[in-house]
RODRENMAR-311373 format. One record per residue (C-alpha): residue in three letters; x negated, y negated, z negated; residue number from 1. Coordinates in Angstrom, 3 decimals, always signed. Example, Ala and Ser with C-alpha at 12.3 -4.5 7.8 and 13.67 -1.06 7.14 Angstrom:
% residues 2
ALA | -12.300 | +4.500 | -7.800 | 1 .
SER | -13.670 | +1.060 | -7.140 | 2 .
***
This chain:
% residues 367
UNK | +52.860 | +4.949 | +55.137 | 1 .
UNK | +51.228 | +2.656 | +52.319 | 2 .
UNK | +47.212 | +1.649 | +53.551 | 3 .
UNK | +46.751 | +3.391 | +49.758 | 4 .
UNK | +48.085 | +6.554 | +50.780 | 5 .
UNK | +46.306 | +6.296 | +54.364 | 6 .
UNK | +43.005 | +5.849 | +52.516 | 7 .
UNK | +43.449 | +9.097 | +50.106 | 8 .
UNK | +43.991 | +11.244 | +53.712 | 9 .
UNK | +41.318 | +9.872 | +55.516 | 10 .
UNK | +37.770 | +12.149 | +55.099 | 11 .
UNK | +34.718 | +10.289 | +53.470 | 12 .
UNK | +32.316 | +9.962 | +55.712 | 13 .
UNK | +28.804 | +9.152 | +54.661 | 14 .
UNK | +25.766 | +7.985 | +57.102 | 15 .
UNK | +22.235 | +7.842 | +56.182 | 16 .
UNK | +19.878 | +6.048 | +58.374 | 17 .
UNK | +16.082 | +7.084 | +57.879 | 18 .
UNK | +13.465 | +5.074 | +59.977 | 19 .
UNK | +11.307 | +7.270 | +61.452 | 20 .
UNK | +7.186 | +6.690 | +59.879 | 21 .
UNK | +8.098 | +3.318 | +58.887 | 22 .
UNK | +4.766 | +1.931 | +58.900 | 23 .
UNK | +3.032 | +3.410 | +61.685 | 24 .
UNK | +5.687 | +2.723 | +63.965 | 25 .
UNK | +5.454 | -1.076 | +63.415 | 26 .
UNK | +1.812 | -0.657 | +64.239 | 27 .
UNK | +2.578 | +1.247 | +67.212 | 28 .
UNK | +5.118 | -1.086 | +68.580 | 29 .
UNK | +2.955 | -4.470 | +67.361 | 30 .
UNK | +0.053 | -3.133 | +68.858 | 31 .
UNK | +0.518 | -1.258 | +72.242 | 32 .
UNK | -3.070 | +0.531 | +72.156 | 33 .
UNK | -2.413 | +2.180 | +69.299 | 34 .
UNK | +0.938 | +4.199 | +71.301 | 35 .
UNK | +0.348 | +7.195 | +71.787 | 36 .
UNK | -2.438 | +8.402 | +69.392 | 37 .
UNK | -3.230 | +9.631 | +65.976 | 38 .
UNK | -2.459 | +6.654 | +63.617 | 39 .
UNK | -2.453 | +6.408 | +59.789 | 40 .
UNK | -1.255 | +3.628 | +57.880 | 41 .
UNK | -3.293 | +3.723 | +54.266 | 42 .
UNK | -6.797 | +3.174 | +52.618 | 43 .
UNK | -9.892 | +2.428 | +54.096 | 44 .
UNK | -11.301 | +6.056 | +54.747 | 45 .
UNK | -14.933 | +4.551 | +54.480 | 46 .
UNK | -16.468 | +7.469 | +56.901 | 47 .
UNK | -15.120 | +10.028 | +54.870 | 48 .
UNK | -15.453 | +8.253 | +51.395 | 49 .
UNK | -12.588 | +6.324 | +50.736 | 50 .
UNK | -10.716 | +7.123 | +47.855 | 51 .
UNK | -7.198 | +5.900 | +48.526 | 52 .
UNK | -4.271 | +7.993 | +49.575 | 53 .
UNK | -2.231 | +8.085 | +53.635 | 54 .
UNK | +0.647 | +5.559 | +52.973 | 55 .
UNK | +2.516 | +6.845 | +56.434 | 56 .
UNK | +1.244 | +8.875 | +59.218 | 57 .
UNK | +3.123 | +8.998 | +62.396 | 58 .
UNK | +3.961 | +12.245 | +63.967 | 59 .
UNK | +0.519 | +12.784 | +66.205 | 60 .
UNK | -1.235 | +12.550 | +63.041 | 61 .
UNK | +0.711 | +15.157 | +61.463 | 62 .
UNK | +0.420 | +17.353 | +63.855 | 63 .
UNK | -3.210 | +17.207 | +62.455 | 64 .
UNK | -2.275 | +18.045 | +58.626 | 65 .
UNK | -1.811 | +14.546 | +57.404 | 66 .
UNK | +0.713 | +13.343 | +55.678 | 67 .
UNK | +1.800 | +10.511 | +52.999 | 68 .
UNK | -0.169 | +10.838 | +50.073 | 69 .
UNK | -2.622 | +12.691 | +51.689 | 70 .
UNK | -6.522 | +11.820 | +50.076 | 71 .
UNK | -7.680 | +8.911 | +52.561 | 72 .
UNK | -10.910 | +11.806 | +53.018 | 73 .
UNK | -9.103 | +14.893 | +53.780 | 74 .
UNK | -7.604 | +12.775 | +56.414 | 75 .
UNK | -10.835 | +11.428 | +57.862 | 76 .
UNK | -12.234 | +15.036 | +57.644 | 77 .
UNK | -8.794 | +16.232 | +59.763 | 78 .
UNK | -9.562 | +13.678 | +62.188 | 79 .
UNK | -13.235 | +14.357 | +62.511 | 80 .
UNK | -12.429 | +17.833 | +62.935 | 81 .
UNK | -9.550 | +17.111 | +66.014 | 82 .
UNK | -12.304 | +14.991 | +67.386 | 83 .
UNK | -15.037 | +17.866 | +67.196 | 84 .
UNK | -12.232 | +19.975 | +69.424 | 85 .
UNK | -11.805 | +17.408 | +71.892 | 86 .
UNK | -8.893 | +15.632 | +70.709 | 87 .
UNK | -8.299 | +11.962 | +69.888 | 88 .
UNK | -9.849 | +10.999 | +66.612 | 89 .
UNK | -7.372 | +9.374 | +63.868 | 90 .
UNK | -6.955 | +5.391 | +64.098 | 91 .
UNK | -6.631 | +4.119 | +60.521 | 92 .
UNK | -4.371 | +0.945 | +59.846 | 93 .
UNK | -4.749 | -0.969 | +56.752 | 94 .
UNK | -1.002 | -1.533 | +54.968 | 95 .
UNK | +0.542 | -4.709 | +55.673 | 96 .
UNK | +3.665 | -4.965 | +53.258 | 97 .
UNK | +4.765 | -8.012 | +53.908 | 98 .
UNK | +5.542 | -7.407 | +57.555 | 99 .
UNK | +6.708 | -4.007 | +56.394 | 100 .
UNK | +9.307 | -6.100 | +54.270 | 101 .
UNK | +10.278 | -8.256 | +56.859 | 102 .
UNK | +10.640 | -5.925 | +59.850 | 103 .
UNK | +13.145 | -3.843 | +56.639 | 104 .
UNK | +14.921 | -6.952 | +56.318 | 105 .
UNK | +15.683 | -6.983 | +60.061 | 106 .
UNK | +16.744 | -3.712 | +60.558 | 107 .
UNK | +18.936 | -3.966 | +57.432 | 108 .
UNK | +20.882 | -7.074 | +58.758 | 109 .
UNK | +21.788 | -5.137 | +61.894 | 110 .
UNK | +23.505 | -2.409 | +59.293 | 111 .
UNK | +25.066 | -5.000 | +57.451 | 112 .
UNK | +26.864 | -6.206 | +60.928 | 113 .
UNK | +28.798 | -3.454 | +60.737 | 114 .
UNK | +28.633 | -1.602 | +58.003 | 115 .
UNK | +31.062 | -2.493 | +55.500 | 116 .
UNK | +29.770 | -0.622 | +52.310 | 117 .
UNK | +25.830 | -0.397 | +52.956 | 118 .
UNK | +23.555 | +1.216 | +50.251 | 119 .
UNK | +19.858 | +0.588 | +50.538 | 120 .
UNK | +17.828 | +3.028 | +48.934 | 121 .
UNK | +14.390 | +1.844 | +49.925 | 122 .
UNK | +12.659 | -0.172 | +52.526 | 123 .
UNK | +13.003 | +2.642 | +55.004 | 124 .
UNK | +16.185 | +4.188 | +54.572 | 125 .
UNK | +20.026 | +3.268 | +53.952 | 126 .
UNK | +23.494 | +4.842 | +53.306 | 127 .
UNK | +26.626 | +3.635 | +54.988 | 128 .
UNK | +30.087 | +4.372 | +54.458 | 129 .
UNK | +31.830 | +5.281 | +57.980 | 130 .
UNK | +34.862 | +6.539 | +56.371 | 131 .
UNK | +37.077 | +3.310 | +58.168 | 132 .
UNK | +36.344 | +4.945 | +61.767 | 133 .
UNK | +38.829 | +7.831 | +60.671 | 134 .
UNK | +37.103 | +10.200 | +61.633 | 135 .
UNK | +33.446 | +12.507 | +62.172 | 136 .
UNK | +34.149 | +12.008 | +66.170 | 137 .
UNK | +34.614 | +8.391 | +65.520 | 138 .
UNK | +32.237 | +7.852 | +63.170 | 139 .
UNK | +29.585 | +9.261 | +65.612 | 140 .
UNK | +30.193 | +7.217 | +68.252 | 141 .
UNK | +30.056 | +4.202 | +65.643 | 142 .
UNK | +26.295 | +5.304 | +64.150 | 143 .
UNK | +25.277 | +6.137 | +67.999 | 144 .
UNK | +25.822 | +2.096 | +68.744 | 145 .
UNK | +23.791 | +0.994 | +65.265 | 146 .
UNK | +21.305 | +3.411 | +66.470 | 147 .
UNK | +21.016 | +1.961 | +69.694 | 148 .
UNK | +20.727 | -1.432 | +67.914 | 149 .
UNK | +17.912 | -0.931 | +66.214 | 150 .
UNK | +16.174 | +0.149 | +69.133 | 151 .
UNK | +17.285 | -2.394 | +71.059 | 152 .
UNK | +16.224 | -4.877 | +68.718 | 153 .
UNK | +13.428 | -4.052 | +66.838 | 154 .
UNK | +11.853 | -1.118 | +69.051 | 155 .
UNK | +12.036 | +0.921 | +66.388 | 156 .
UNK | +13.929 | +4.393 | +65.843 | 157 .
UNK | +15.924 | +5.776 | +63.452 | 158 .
UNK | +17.121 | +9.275 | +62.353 | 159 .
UNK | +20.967 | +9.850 | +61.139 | 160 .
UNK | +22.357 | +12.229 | +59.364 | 161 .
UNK | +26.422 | +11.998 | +58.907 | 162 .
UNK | +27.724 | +14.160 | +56.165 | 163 .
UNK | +31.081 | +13.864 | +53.598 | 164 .
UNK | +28.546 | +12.684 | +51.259 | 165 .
UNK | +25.222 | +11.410 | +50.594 | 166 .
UNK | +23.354 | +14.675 | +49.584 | 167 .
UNK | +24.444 | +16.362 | +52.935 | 168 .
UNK | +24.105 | +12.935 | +55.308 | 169 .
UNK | +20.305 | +12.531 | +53.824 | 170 .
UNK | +19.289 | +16.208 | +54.445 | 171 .
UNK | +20.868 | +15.567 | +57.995 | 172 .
UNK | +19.073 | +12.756 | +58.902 | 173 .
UNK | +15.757 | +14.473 | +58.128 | 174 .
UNK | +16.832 | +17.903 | +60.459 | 175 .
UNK | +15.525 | +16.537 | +63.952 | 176 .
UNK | +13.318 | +13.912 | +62.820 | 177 .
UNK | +12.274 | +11.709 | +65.077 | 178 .
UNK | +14.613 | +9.753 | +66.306 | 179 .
UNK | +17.319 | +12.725 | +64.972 | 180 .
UNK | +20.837 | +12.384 | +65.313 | 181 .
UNK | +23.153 | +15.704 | +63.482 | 182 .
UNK | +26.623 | +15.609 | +62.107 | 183 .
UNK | +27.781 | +17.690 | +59.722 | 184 .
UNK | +31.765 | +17.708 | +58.992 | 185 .
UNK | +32.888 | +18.315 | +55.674 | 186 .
UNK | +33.805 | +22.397 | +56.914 | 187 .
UNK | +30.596 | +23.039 | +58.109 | 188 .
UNK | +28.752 | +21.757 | +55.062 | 189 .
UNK | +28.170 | +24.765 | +53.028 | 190 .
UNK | +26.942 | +27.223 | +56.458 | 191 .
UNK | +24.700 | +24.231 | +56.766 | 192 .
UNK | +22.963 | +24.304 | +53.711 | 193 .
UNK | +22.952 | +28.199 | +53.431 | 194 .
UNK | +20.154 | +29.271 | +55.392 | 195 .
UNK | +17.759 | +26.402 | +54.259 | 196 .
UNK | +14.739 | +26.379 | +51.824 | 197 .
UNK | +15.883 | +25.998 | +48.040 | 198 .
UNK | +13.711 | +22.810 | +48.088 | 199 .
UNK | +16.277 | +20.659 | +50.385 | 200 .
UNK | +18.921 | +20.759 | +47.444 | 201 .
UNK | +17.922 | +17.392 | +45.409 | 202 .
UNK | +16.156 | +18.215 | +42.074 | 203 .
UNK | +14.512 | +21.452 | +43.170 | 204 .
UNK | +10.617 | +20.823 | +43.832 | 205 .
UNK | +7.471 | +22.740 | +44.571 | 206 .
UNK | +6.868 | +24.423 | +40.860 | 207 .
UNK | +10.689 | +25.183 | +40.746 | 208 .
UNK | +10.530 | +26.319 | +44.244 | 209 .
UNK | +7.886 | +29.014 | +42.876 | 210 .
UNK | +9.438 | +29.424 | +40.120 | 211 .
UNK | +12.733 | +30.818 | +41.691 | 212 .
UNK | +10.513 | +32.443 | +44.431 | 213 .
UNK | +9.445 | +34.795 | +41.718 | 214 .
UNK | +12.847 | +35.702 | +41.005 | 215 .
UNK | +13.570 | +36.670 | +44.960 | 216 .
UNK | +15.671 | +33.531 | +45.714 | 217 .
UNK | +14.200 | +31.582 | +48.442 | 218 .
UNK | +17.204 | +29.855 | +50.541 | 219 .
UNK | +19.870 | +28.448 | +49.648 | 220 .
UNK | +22.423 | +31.189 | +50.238 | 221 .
UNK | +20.437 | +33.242 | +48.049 | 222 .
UNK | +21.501 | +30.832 | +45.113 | 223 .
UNK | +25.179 | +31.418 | +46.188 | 224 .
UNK | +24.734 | +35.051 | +45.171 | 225 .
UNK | +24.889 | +33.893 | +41.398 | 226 .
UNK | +28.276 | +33.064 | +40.155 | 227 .
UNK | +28.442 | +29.718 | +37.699 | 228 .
UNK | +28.073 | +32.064 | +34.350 | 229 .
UNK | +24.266 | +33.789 | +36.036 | 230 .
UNK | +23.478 | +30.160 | +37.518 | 231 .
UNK | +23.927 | +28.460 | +33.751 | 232 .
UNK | +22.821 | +31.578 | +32.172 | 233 .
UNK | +19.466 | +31.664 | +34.000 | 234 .
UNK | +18.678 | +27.582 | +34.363 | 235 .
UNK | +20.481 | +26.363 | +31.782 | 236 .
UNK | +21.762 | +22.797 | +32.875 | 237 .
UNK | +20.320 | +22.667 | +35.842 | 238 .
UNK | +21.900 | +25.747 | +36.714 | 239 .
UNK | +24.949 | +23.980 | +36.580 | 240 .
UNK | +24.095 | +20.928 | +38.438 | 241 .
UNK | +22.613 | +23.284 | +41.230 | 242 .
UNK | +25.670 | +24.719 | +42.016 | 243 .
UNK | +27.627 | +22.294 | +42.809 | 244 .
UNK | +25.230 | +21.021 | +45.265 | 245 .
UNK | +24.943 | +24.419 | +46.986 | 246 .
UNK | +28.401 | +24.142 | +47.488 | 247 .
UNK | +27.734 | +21.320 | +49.222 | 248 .
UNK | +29.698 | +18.379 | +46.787 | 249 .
UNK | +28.184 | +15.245 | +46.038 | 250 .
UNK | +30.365 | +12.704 | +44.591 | 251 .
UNK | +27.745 | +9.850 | +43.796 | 252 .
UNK | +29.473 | +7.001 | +45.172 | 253 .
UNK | +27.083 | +4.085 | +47.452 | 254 .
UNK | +25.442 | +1.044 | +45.217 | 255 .
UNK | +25.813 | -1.842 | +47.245 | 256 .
UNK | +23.182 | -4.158 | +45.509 | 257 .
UNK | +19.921 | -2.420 | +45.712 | 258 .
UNK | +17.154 | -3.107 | +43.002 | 259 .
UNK | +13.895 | -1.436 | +42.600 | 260 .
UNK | +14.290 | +1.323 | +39.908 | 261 .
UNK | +10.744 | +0.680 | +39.150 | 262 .
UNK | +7.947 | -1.804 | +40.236 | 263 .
UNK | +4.285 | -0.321 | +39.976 | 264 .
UNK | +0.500 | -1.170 | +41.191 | 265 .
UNK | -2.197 | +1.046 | +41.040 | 266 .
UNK | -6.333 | +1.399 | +41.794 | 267 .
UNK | -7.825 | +4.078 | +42.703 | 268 .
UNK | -11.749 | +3.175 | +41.876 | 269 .
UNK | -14.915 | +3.735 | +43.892 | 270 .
UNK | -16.537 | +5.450 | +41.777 | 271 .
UNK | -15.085 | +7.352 | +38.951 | 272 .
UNK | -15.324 | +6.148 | +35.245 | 273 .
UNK | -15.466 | +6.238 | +31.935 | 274 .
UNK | -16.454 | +2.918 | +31.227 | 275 .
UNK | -13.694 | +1.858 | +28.681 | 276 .
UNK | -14.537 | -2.142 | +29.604 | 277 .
UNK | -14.044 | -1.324 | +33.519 | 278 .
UNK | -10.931 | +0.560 | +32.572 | 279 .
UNK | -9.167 | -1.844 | +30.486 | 280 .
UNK | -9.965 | -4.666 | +32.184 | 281 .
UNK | -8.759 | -3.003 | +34.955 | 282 .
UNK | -5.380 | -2.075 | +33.180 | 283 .
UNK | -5.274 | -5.329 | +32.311 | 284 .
UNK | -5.542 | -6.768 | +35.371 | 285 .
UNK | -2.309 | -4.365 | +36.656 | 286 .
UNK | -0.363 | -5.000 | +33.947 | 287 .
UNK | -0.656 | -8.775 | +34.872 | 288 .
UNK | +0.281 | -8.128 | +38.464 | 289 .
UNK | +2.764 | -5.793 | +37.801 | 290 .
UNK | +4.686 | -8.299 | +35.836 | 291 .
UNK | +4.002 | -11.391 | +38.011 | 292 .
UNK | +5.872 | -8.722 | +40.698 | 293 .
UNK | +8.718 | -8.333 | +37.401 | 294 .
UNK | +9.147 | -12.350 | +38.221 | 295 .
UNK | +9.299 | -12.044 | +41.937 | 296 .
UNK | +11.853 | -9.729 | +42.466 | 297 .
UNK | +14.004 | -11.657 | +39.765 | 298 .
UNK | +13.892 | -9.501 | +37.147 | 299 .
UNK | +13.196 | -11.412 | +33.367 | 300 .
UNK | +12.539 | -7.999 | +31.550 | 301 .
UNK | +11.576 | -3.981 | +31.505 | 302 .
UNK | +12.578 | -1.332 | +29.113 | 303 .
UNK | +9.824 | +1.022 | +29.864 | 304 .
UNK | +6.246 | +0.733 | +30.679 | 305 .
UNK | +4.049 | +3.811 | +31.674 | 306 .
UNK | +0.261 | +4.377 | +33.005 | 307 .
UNK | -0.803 | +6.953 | +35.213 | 308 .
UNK | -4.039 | +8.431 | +35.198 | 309 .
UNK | -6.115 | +10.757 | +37.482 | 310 .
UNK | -9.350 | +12.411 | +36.377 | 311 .
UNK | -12.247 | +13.087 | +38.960 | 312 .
UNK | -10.872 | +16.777 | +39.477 | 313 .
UNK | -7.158 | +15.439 | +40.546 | 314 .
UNK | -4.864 | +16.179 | +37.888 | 315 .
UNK | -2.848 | +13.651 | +36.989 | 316 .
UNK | -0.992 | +12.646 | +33.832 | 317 .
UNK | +1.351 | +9.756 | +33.383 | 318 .
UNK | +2.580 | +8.390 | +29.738 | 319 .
UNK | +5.322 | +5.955 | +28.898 | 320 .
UNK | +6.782 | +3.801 | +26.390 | 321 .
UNK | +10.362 | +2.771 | +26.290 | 322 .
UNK | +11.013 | -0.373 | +24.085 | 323 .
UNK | +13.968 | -0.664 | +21.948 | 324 .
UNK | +15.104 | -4.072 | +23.255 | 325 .
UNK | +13.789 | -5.247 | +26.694 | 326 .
UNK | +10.537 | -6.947 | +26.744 | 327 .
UNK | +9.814 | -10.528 | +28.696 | 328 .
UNK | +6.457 | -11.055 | +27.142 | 329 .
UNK | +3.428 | -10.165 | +29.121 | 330 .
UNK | +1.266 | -9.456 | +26.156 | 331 .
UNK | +3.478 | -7.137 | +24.430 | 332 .
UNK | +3.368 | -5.263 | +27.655 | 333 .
UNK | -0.555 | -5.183 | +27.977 | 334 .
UNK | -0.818 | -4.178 | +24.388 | 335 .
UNK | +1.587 | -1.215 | +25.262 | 336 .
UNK | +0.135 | -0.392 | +28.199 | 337 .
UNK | -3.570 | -0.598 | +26.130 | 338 .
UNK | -1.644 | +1.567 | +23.229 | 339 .
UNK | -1.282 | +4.447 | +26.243 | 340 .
UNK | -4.572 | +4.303 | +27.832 | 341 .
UNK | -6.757 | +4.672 | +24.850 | 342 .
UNK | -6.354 | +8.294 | +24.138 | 343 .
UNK | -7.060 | +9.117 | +27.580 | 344 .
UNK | -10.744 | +6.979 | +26.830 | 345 .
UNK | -12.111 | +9.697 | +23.571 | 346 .
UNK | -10.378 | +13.708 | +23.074 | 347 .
UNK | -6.597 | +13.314 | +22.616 | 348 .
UNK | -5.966 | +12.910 | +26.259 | 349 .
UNK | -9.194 | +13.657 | +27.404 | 350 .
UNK | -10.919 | +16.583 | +25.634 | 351 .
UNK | -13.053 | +17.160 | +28.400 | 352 .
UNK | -14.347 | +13.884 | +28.742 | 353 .
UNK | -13.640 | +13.616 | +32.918 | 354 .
UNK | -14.199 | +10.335 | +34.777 | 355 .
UNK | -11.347 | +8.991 | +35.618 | 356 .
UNK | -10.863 | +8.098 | +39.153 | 357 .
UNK | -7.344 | +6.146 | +39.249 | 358 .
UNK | -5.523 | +3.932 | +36.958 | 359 .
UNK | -1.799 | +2.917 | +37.664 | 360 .
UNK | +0.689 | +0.720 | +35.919 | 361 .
UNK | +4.955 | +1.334 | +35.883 | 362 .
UNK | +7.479 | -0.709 | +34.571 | 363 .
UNK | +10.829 | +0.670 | +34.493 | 364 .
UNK | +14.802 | +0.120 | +33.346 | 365 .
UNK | +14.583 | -3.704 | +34.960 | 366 .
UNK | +16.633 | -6.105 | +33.389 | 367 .
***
C-alpha cells in the first residue's frame, strides 16, 4: 500500500496541551513558600484599592471566587473575607513576563522534540498533531510521555485533551483541569459534547448563552433538536456555523508559525479622569510602547489600531480603525489612535460625562 493511501486511512488525531495557571504555578514552583496557599498573579491590590485586574489565580484562590480578570479589589475583599473565616489570606504576586516567556519557551522546546506538526496558540497552550502514532491508544501513550516531560523538567503540569480535531482536543484538555488527561475518539465525539453547556462550543458566549437560554436551549444536545433549516432560520449564519460544531467537526487545520494576532498595552489609572492632557498623554505614551513592541516581535507594520476605554462605572467600549494600506509610521498611528479617543473626552462617546478609569491601546492585522 502507497504511504499516500496509508495516510488517507489513518484517523487525525489532534492534542492540545493547556498549562495549568501558567503564572501562578511558576511562582509556586520558584518560590516553595508560596505551595500550597492562595496565590494571585496580577496588580498591586493596594489594601483593597488597587485598580488593576487578577492576571492568573491558581486553583486555591479560586476556590475563593477569583479568577483572571477579576478587579485586583474584589479579590483583596475575597481574601480578606477567607481570612475573617479562618482561612489563609490571598498572597499577591506581581507579573513577571519575561520569565513567563522564558519558562513558555522551555516547555515549548520539549513539544517540539517530538511533535512533528506543533501549533502554538499562546504562551500557555499548544496543539499537536499525533495522527503518525496511528492511533487514539497510541497516541495516548505518546502525550502521557510529553506530559511526563514537562513535569519532569520544568515542574510544571499540563492538561491534555486528545480529540479528531482541535475544537474537541481543546474542550478536552480543559474537562479535568489540573493536571487533566481525557481522550475523546472521533465516535465518541458528538455524546461528548451533548450534555455540555452551549457555552463550550467556540463562538457562543455569556450574552448568547442568555440569549438562547430564553429560548429553552441550554446544552448542547438541546441545539441538536433543530435541524440545519430551524438552526439558519433562527441565527442566521451563525446558525450554520453552530451546527457543524455540535456535530462535533472541526476542520481548521494547525498553523505551525505562531504570531501574535494582536499586540496591546493598557493602564488602568489611580484615580479616574477626565483630564483630556492626562489622557492623551497617556494614549500617547501606549501608542509609543505598543509600537516599540510592533518592532520587537518583528513585525514592520499594522492594519488596524483600536483603543479601549472603561468609564468609572465599568462598562467598557473599544473603537478601531483599519487602514487601507499597512501603516509603519508611529505618528500616523498616534494621530489615529488620538482621532478615536477624542469623542470619548466631550458627548459623542461620552454623553454622560464619566471619568474614565482605563485607557488601552490594540494594534492588529501585523504585517
Amino acid at each position: 500500500m502507497a504511504v499516500e493511501e496509508m495516510a488517507e486511512l489513518m484517523p487525525r488525531i489532534i492534542a492540545h496541551f493547556d498549562m495549568d495557571a501558567f503564572y501562578a504555578a511558576i511562582e509556586e514552583r520558584d518560590t516553595p513558600a508560596f505551595r500550597g496557599l492562595p496565590l494571585v498573579v496580577g496588580a498591586d491590590p493596594v489594601g483593597g484599592q488597587g485598580r488593576g485586574v487578577v492576571s492568573t489565580a491558581n486553583y486555591k484562590a479560586r476556590e475563593y471566587g477569583i479568577f483572571s480578570a477579576t478587579p485586583i479589589s474584589t479579590a483583596w475583599r475575597f481574601s480578606e473575607a477567607a481570612r475573617r473565616r479562618g482561612l489563609p489570606p490571598v498572597t499577591f504576586v506581581s507579573v513577571d513576563m519575561g520569565k513567563y516567556a522564558r519558562v513558555s519557551a522551555a516547555v515549548m522546546a520539549i513539544l517540539r522534540r517530538v511533535l512533528p506538526v506543533l501549533e502554538q496558540a499562546s504562551i500557555d497552550e499548544a496543539y499537536g498533531d499525533v495522527s503518525g502514532a496511528g492511533s487514539f491508544e497510541a497516541a495516548a501513550e505518546l502525550c502521557r510521555s510529553i506530559k511526563h516531560a514537562i513535569l519532569t523538567e520544568e515542574r510544571l503540569t499540563a492538561s491534555v485533551g486528545i480529540g479528531p480535531n482541535k475544537m474537541i482536543a481543546k474542550i478536552a484538555s480543559g474537562f479535568q483541569k489540573p493536571a487533566g488527561f481525557t481522550v475523546v475518539t472521533e465516535a465518541e465525539a458528538e455524546a461528548f459534547l451533548a450534555p455540555m453547556s452551549v457555552r463550550a462550543i467556540p463562538g457562543i458566549g455569556p450574552k448568547t448563552e442568555s440569549m438562547l437560554a430564553a429560548q429553552q436551549i441550554r446544552l448542547v444536545a438541546d441545539l441538536k433538536r433543530l435541524s440545519p433549516a430551524e438552526m439558519e432560520a433562527r441565527f442566521g449564519k451563525r446558525g450554520r456555523e453552530w451546527y457543524t460544531k455540535i456535530l462535533a467537526q472541526d476542520d481548521s487545520p494547525l498553523e505551525e508559525h505562531w504570531e501574535p494576532k494582536s499586540i496591546s498595552e493598557q493602564e488602568t489609572f489611580d484615580e479616574d479622569t477626565l483630564d483630556s492632557q492626562v489622557l492623551v498623554d497617556r494614549l500617547s505614551q501606549l501608542g509609543d510602547g505598543v509600537f516599540a513592541s510592533l518592532a520587537r516581535e518583528g513585525f514592520e507594520a499594522c492594519r488596524t489600531v483600536a483603543i479601549t476605554v472603561r468609564f468609572a462605572d465599568f462598562t467598557t467600549v473599544t473603537r478601531a480603525h483599519t487602514f487601507s494600506d499597512p501603516v509603519r509610521d508611529g505618528p500616523v498611528v498616534r494621530r489615529e489612535l488620538l482621532k478615536l479617543l477624542l469623542p470619548f473626552l466631550d458627548r459623542r462617546e461620552n454623553p454622560r460625562r464619566q471619568r474614565i478609569r482605563l485607557l488601552g491601546v490594540r494594534v492588529e492585522k501585523l504585517e
